[in-house]
C-alpha positions in Angstrom: -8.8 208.4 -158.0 -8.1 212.3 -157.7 -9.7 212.1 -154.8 -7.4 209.5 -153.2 -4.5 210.9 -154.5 -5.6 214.1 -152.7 -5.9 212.2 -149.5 -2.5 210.6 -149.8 -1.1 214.3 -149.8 -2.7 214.9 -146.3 0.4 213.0 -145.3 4.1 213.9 -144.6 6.1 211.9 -146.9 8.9 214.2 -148.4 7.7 213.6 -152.0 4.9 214.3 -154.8 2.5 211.6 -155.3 2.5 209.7 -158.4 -0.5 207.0 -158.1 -2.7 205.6 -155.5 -3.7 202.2 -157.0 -5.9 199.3 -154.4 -3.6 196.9 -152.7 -4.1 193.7 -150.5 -7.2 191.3 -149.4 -7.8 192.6 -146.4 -11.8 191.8 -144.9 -12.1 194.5 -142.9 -10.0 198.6 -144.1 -9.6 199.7 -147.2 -5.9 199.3 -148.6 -3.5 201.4 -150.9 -0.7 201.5 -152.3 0.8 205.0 -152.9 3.3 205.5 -155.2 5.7 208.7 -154.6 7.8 210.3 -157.6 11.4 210.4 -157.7 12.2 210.0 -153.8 13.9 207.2 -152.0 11.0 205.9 -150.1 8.9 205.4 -153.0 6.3 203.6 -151.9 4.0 204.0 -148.6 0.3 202.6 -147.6 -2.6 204.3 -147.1 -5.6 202.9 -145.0 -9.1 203.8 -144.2 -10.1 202.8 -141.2 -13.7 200.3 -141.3 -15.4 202.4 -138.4 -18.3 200.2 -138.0 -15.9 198.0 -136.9 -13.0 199.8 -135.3 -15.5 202.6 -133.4 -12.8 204.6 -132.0 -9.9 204.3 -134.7 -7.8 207.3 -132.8 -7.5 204.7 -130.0 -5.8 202.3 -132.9 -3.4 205.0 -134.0 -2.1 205.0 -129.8 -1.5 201.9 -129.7 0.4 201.5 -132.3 2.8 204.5 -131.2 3.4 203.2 -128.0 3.9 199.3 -129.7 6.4 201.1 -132.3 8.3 203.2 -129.5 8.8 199.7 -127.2 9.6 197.4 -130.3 12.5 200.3 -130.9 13.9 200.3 -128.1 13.6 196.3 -127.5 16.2 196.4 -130.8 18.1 199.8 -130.0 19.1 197.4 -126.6 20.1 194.1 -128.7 21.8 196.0 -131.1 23.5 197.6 -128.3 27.3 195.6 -128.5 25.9 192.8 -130.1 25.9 191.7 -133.9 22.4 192.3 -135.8 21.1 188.8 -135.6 18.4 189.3 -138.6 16.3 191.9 -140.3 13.6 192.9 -137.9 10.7 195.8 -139.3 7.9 197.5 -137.9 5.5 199.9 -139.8 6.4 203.4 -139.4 3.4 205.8 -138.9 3.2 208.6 -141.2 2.1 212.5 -139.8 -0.3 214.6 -141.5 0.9 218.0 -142.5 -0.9 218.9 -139.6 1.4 216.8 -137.4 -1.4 214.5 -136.3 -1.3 210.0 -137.1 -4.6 210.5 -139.0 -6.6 212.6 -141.7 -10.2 212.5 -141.3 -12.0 213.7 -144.7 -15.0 215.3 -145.6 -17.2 212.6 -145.3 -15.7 211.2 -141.7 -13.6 208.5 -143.2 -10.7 208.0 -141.2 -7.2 207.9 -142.9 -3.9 206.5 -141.5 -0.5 205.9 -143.7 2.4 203.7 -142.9 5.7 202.9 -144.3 6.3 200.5 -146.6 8.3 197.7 -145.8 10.3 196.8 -149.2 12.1 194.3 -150.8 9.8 191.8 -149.0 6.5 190.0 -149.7 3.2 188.5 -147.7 2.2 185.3 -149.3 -1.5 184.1 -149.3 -0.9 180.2 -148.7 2.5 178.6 -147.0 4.9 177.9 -149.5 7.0 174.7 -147.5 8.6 174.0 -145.0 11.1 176.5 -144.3 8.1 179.1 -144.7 6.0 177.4 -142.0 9.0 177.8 -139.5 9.7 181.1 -140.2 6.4 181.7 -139.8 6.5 180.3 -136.2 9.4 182.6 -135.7 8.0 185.4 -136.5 4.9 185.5 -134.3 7.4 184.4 -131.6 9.5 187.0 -132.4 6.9 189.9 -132.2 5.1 188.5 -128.6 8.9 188.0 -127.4 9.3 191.9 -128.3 6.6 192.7 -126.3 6.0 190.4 -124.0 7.6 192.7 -121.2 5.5 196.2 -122.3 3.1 196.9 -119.9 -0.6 196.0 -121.1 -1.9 199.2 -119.0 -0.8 201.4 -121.8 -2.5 199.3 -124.6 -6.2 200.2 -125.5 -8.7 197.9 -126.2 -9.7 199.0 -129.9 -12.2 195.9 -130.5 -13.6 195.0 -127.0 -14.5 191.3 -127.1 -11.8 190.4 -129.9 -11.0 187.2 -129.4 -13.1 185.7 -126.4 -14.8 183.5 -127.7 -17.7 183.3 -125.2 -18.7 186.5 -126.2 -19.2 185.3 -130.4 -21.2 182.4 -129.0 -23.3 185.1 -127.4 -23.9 187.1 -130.1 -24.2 184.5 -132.5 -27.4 183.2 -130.1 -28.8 186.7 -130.3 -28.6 186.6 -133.5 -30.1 183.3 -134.0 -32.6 184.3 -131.9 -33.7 187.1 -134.5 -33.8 185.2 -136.9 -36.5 182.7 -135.2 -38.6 185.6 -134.9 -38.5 187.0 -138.2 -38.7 183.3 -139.8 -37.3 183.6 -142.7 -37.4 180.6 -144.4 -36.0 176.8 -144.4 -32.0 176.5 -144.0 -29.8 175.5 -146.4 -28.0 172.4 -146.1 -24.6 174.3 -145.4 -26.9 176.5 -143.1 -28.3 173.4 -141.0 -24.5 171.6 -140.9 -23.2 174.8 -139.6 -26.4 175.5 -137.0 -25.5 171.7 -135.9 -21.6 171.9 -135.7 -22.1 174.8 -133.1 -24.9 173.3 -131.2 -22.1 170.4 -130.8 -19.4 172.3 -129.5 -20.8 175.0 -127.9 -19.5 174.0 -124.5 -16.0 174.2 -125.2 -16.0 177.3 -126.2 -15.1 178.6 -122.7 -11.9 176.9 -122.4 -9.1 179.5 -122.8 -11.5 181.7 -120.7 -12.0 179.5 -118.0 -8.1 179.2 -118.2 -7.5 182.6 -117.5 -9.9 182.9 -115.1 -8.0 180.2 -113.1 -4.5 181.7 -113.5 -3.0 179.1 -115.7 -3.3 181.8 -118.6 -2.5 185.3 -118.1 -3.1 188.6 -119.9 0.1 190.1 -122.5 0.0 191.6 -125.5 -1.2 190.2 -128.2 -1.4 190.9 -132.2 -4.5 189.6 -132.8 -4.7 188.7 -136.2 -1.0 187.2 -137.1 -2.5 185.1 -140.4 -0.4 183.9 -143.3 -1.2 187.0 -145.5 0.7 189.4 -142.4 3.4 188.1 -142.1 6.6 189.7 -144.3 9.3 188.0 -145.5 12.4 188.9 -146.8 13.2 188.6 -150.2 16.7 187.7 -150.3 17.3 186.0 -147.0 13.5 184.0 -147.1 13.9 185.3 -143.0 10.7 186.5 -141.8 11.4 190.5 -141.0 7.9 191.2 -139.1 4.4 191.1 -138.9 1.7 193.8 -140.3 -1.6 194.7 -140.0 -1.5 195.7 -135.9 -5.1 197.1 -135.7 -5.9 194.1 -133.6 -2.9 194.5 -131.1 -4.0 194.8 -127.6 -4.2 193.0 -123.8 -5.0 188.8 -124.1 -3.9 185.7 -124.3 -1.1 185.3 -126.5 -2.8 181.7 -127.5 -5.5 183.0 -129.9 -2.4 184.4 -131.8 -0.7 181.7 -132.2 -3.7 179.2 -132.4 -4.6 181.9 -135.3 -1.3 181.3 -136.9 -1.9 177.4 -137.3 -5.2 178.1 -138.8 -4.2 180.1 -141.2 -1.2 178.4 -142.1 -2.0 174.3 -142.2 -4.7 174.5 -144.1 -3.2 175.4 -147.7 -6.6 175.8 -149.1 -7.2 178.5 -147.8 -10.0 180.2 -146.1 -12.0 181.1 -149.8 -12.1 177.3 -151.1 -15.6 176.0 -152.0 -13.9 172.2 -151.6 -15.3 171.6 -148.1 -14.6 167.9 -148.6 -10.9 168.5 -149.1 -10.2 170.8 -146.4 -7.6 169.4 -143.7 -5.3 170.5 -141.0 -1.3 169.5 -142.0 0.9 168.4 -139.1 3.5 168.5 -140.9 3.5 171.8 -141.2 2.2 172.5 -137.6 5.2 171.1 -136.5 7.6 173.5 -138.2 5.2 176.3 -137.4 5.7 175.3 -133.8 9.6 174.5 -134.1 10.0 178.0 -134.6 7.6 179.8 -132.7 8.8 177.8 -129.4 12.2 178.3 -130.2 11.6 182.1 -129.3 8.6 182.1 -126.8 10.8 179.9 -124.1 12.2 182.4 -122.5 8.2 183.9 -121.3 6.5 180.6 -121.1 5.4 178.4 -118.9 4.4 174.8 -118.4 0.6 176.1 -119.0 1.3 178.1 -121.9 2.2 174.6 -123.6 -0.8 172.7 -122.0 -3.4 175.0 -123.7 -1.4 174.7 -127.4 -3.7 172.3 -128.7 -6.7 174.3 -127.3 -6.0 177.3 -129.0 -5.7 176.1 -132.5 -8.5 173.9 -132.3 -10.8 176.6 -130.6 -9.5 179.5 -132.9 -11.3 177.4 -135.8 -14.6 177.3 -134.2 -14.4 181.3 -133.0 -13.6 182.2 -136.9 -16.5 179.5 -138.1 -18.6 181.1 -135.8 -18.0 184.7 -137.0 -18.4 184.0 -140.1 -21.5 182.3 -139.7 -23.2 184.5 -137.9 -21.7 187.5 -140.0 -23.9 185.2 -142.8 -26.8 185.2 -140.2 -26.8 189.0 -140.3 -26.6 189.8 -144.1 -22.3 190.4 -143.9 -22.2 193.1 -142.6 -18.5 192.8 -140.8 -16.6 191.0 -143.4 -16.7 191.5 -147.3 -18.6 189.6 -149.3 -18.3 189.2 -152.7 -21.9 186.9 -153.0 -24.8 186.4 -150.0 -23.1 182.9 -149.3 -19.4 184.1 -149.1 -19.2 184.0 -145.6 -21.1 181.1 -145.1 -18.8 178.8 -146.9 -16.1 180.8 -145.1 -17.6 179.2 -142.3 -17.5 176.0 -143.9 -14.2 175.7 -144.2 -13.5 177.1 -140.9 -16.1 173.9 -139.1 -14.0 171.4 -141.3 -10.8 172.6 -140.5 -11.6 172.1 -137.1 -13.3 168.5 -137.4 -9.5 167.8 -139.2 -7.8 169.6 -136.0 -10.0 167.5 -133.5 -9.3 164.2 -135.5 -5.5 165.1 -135.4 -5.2 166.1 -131.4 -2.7 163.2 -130.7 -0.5 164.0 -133.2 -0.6 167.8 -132.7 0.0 167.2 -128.6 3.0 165.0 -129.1 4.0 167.8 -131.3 4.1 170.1 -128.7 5.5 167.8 -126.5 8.2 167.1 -128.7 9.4 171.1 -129.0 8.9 172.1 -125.7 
């Protein structure tokens, strides 16, 4: 711990530190929560950066400068004459004494810290309806922000995030290895998983082929706008941002918000060991939608709402598929509390998307509905 605390005093934050205690569930960095003594911002977080997955983490801390200086002055313009609709926060990035975004220590760990964004909270499961729309909102509400920053000036910190052709290929690498090495029979949950893909392997091209046609085209994108990132207000119950913007960079806004449907209509969650009882809720796809399309009209078009149902069903199989093959390789991208974590993390993922397929009617007249 002293050795934490004396990171978090690598940064500039007007105040002694008190406590540096863990914080969060995040699968990928390392999160804290510092705790400062006796100044108004008392709290801040303090991130180290998972380098074999983020390989050139200074590229991270450029984007999210340049995201931070056009979300400001996005607001500073509707502020300017106009009343303060809502509550709108993005992280702050903390200097080091050295005037630099990062702190690298003695043993190459890279170091980041942000502000904390108070009297708010991230919940891990959807908590009714009112969330589910505000939820919507949100992620509207962030690609609306950016939706008119130019992409050129956005770096690429996890090249092949989120095309999904390019998980299918590694995955049959990896597969591939494994033949080789023969390493035993499957498990059952290893030969359902090994089937589901083998099933729906073709369709993974589809937002892809999209884009390669020009009915999709490249913005910027958050990346990874789950339940768990997105902040809401304590008093209002108004969502007031989203976190975790590692994953921001140039794509197509649809894996975000078929992300955002995964995450949030399935209320068990992405750790449950219920495979049987795992299901995709309309209901609260709809108010998910009803206030994400409230906000995204204004930059859409009439193939942004084709594709809807594509993206949520196809962000389920990506995930699945990740997982799975993280399994295939002995975990060594996501963290794992057990060998089979995130195989049943790919479970999940395969069901929730048999539940999405069985509900595409329902989820296109949805869209329909909105639009």
């Amino acid at each position: 711990m002293d050795k934490l605390i004396e990171i978090a005093e690598q940064f500039n934050t007007n105040g002694p530190v008190l406590s540096v205690r863990e914080y969060g569930t995040g699968n990928v960095n390392d999160t804290f929560l510092v705790t400062l003594h006796a100044v108004p911002q008392t709290y801040f977080i303090m991130q180290r950066i998972n380098q074999r997955v983020f390989h050139r983490p200074e590229l991270i801390m450029v984007n999210m400068r340049a995201l931070s200086e056009h979300v400001r002055m996005r607001l500073a313009g509707e502020r300017n004459g106009h009343a303060v609709e809502r509550r709108w926060e993005m992280p702050r990035v903390f200097e080091t004494l050295g005037g630099k975004s990062y702190f690298v220590d003695a043993d190459n760990s890279f170091w980041r810290a942000m502000s904390f964004i108070d009297h708010s909270t991230a919940f891990p499961r959807i908590q009714g309806a009112e969330h589910a729309r505000e939820a919507g909102y949100a992620l509207g509400r962030f690609q609306s922000l950016i939706s008119d920053m130019d992409i050129s000036k956005l770096h690429d910190t996890l090249v092949g995030f989120h095309i999904t052709p390019c998980y299918l290929q590694h995955y049959d690498e990896v597969l591939g290895r494994k033949r080789d090495g023969r390493d035993g029979a499957d498990s059952p949950e290893e030969t359902y998983c090994k089937r589901f893909v083998a099933q729906r392997r073709k369709s993974a091209t589809v937002l892809e082929d999209a884009k390669g046609m020009g009915k999709l085209r490249l913005r910027p994108m958050h990346g990874d706008p789950k339940i768990d990132n997105i902040m809401i207000d304590d008093v209002t119950r108004q969502a007031i941002g989203i976190i975790d913007l590692d994953t921001v960079k140039p794509g197509l806004v649809h894996y975000d918000i078929g992300d955002c449907l995964r995450s949030c209509c399935n209320l068990l969650g992405e750790e449950t060991t219920d495979f049987g009882a795992v299901r995709f809720e309309t209901d609260l796809c709809r108010e998910i939608l009803r206030g994400y399309l409230t906000v995204v009209g204004s930059f859409f078009d009439e193939s942004d709402y084709a594709y809807l149902y594509d993206a949520v069903r196809l962000i389920a199989f990506e995930l699945g598929l990740r997982f799975f093959t993280d399994h295939l390789e002995g975990n060594v991208y996501f963290k794992a509390r057990y060998k089979e974590h995130n195989l049943h993390r790919a479970m999940v993922q395969f069901k929730l998307m048999e539940s999405i397929e069985a509900s595409e009617a329902d989820i296109r007249k949805i869209v329909a509905d909105l639009k």
